[in-house]
Backbone as a ProteinNet text record, in pm:
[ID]
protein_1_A
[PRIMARY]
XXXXXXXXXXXXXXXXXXXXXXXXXXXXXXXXXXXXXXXXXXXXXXXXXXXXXXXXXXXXXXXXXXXXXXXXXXXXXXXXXXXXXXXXXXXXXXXXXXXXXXXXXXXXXXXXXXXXXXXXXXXXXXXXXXXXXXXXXXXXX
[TERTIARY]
-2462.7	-2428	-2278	-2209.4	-2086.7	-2041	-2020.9	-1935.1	-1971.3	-2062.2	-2061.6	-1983	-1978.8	-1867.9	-1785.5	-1736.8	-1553.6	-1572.8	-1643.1	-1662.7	-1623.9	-1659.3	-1664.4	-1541.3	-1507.4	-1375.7	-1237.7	-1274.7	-1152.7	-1155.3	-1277.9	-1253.9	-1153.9	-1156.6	-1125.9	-947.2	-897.8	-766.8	-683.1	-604	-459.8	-472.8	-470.6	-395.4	-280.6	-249.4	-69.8	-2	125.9	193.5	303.7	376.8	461.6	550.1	616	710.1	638.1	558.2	467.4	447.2	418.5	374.3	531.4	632.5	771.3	811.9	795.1	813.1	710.8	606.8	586.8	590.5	618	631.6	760.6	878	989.8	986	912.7	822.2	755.9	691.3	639.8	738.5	837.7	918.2	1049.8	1034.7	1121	1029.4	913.7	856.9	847.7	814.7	860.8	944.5	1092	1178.2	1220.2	1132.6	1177.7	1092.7	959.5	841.8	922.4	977.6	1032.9	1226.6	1250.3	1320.2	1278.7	1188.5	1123.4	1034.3	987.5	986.1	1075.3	1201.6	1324.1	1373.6	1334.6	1418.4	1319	1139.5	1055.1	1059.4	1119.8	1151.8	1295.5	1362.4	1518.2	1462.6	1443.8	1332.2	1262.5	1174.7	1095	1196.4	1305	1365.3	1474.9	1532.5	1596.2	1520.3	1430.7	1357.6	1289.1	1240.6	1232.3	1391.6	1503.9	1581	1605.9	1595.7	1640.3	1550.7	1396.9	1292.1	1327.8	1400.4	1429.6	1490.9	1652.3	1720.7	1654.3	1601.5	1539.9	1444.4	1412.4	1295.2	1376.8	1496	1592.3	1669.1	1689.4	1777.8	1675.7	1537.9	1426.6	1495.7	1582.2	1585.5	1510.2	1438.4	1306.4	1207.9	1128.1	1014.8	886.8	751.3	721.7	646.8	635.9	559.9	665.1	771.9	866.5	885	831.7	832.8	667.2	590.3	436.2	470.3	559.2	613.8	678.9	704.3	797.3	724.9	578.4	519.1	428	432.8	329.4	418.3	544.7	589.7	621.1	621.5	620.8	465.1	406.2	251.9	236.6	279.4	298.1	373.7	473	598.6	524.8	429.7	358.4	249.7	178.2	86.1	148.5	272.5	330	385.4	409.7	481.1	374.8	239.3	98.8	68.1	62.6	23.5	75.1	263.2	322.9	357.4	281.1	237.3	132.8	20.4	-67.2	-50.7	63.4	80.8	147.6	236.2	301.7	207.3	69.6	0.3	-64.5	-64.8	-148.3	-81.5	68.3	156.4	167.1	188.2	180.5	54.1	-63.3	-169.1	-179	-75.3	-74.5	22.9	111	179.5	142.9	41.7	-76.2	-136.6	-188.7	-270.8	-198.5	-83	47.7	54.4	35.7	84.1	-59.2	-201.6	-301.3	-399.8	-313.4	-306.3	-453.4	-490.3	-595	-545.4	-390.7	-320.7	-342.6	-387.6	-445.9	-589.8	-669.6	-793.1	-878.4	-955.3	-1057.8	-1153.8	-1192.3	-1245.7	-1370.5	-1433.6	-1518.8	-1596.9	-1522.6	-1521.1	-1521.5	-1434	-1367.8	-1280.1	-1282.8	-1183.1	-1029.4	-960.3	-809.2	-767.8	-711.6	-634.9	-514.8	-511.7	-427.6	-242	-191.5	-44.1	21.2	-38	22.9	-16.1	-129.1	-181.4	-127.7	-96.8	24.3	110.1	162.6	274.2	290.4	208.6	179.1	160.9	77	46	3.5	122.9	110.7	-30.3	17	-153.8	-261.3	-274.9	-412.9	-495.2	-642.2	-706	-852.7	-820	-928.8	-908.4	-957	-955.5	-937.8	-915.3	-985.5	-1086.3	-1155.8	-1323.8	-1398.9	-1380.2	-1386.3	-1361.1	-1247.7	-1173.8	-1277	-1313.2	-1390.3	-1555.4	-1562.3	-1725.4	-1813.4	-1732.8	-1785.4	-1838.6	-1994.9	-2042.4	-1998.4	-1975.3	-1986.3	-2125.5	-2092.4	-2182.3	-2247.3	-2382.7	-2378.3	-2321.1	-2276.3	-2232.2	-2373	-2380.9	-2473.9	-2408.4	-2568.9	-2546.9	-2620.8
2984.5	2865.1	2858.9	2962	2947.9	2972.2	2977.8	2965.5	2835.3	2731.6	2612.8	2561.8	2551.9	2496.4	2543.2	2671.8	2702.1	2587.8	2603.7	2503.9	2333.8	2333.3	2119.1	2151	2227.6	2226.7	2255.2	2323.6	2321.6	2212	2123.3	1985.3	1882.3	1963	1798.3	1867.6	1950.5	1923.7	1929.1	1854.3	1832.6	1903.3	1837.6	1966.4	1915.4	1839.5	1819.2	1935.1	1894.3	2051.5	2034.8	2120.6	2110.6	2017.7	2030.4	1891.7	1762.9	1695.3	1577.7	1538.6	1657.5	1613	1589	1685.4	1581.5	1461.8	1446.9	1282.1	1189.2	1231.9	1147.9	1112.3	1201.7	1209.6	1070.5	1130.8	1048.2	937.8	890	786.4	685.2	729.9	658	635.3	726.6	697.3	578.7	560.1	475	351.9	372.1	206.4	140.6	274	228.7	172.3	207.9	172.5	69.6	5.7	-93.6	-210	-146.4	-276.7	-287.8	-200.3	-213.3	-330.2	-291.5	-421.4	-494.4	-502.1	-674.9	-717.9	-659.4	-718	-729.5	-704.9	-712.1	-849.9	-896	-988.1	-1106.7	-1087.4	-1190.5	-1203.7	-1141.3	-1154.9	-1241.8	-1240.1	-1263.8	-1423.2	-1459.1	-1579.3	-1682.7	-1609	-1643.6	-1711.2	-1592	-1657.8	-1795.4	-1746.9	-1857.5	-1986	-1975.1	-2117.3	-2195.4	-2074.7	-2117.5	-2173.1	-2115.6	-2164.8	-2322.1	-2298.7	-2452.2	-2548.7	-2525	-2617.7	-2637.4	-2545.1	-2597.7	-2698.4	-2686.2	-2774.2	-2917.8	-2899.6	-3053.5	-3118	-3046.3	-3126.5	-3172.2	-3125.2	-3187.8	-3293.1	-3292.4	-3408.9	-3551	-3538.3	-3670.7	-3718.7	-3650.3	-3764.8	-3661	-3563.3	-3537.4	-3574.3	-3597.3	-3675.6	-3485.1	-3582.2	-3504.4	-3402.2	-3473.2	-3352.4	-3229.3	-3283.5	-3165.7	-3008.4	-3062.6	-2982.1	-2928.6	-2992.4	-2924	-2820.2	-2853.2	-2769.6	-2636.8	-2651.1	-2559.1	-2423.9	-2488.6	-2383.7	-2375.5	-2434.8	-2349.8	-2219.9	-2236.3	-2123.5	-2024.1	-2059.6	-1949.4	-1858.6	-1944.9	-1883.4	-1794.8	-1837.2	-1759.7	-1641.6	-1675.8	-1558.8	-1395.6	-1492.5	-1387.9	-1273.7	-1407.5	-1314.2	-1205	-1264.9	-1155.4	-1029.3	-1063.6	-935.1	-829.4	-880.9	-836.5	-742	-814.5	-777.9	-636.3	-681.6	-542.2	-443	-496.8	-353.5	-285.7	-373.2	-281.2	-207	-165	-159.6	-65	-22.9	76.8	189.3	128.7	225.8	281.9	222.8	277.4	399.6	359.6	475.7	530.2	562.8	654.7	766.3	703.8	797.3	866.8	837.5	898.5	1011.8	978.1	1098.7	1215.1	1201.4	1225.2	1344.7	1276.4	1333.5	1442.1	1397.2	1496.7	1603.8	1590.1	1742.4	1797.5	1755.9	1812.4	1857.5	1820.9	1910.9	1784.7	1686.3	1582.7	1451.6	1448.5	1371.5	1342.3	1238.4	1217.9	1225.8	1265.2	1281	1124.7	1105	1008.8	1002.7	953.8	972.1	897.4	852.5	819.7	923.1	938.7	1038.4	1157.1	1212.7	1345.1	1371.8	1298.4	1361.2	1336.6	1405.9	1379.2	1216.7	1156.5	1022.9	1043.7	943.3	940.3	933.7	1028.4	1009.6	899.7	806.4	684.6	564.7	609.9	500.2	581.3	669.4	712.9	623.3	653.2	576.9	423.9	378.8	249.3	179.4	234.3	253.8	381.9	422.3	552.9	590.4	457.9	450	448.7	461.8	467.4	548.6	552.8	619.4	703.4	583.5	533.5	566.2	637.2	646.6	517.8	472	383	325.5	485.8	444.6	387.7	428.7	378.8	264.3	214.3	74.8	16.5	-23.7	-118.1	-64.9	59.8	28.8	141.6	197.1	272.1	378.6	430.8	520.6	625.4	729.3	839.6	868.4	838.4	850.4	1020.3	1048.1	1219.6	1242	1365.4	1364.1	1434.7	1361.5	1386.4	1494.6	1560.7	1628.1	1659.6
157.1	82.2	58.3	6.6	-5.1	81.1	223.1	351.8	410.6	346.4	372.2	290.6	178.3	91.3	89.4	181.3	213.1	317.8	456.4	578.9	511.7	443.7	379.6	332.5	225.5	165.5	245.8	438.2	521.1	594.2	559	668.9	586	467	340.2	320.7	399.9	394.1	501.6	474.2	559.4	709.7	817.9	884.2	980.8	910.5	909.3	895.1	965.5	925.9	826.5	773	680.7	714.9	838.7	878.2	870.4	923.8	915.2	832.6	676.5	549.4	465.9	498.5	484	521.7	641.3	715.7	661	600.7	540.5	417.7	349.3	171.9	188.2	295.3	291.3	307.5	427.7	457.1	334.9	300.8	125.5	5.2	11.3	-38.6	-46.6	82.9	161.6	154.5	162.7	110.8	-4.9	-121	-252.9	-312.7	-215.7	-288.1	-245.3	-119.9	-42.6	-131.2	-175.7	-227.8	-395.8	-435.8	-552.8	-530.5	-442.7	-396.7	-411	-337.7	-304.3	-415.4	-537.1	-697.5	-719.5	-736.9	-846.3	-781.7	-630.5	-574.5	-592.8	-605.5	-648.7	-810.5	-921.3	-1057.6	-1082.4	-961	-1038.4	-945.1	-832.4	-765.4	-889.8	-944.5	-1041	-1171.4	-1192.2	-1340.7	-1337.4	-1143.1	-1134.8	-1117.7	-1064.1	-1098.1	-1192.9	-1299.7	-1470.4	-1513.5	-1475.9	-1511.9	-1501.9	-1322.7	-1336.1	-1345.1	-1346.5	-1394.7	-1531	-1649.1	-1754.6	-1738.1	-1667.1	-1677.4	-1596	-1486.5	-1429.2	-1494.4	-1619.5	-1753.9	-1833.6	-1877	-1973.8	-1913.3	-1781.3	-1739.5	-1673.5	-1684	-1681.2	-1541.1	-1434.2	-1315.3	-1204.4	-1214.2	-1119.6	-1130	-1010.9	-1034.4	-1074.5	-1154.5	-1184.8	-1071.7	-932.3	-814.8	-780.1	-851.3	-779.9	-869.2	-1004.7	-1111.8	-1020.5	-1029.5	-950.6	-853.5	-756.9	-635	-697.2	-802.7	-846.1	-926.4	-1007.1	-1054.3	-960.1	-850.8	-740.1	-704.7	-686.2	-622.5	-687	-803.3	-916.1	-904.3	-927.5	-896.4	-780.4	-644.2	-553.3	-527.7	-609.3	-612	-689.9	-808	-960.3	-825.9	-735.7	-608.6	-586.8	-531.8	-438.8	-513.9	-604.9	-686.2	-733.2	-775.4	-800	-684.8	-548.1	-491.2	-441.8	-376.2	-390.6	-504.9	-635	-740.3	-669	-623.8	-606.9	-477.4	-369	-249.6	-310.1	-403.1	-513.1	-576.3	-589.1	-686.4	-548.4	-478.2	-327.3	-293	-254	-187.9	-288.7	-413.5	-508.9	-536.4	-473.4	-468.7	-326.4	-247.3	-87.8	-130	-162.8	-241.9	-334.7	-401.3	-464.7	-383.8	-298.7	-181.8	-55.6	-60.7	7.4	-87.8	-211.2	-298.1	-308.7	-361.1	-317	-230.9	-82.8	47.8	90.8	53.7	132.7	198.2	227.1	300.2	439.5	470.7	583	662.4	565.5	574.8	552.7	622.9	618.1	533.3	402	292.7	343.6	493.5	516.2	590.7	671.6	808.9	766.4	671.1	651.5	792.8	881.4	996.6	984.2	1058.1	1001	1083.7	1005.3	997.5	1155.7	1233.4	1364.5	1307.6	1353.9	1286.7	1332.2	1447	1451.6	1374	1317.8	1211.2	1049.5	1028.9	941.6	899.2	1043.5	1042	1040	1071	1079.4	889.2	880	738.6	626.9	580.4	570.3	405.4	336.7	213.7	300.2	395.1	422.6	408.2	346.2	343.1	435.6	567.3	634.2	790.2	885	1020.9	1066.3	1175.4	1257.8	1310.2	1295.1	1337.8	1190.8	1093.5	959.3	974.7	958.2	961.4	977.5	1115.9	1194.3	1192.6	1128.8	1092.6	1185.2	1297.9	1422.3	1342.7	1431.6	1314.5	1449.5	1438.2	1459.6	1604.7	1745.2	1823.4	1845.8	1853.1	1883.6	2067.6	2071.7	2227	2285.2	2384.4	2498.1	2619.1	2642.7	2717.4	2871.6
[MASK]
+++++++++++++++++++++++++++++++++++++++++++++++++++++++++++++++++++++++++++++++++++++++++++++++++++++++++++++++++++++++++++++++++++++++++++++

């Protein structure tokens, strides 16, 4: 019994190597600070256009669809910033998963994750064959 649960517990980590699991720590890091850009640049977006929707309500010569246009994009802007929070809490738990040695593992599969789909998207939690649903064929003989 317990050399099966060493067996499950060596499928469920990493076998990335120490370099790979650097390139990618750096990797995540480098998106964070890129998705944290790109809030600070959908917040300062957002205030400049509260701004000047103030001022185009005080001066009565916009019509009122343009003020409509304006909190649509605010609304859209609030999506996007939502959205890349949650693209933040993602790569923050891949990082997560880099220090408790289950980085790259398939939480469906248990098989290790393709380093070009890493790289592609390094939050991922999911194989490929996962992704799309493929169950696991037995090999014939």
């Amino acid at each position: 019994m317990e050399a099966l649960l060493q067996q499950s517990a060596k499928k469920q980590q990493s076998s990335l190597s120490d370099q790979d699991l650097k390139f990618f720590k750096e990797l995540i890091i480098q998106k964070i600070d890129e998705a944290t850009e790109e809030i600070d640049f959908l917040l300062d977006s957002v205030n400049e256009m509260r701004d000047s929707e103030s001022a185009d309500v005080s001066s009565g010569q916009h019509h009122p669809a343009d003020l409509g246009s304006s909190q649509a994009m605010i609304q859209l802007n609030y999506s996007l910033i939502e959205r890349t929070r949650k693209f933040i809490r993602q790569l923050n738990r891949a990082l997560e998963r880099i220090e408790n040695g289950t980085y790259g593992i398939c939480k469906v599969t248990g098989k290790p994750i393709a380093k070009e789909r890493l790289k592609a998207a390094p939050h991922t939690q999911h194989s490929i064959e996962a992704k799309l649903g493929h169950k696991p064929q037995p090999v014939r003989r």
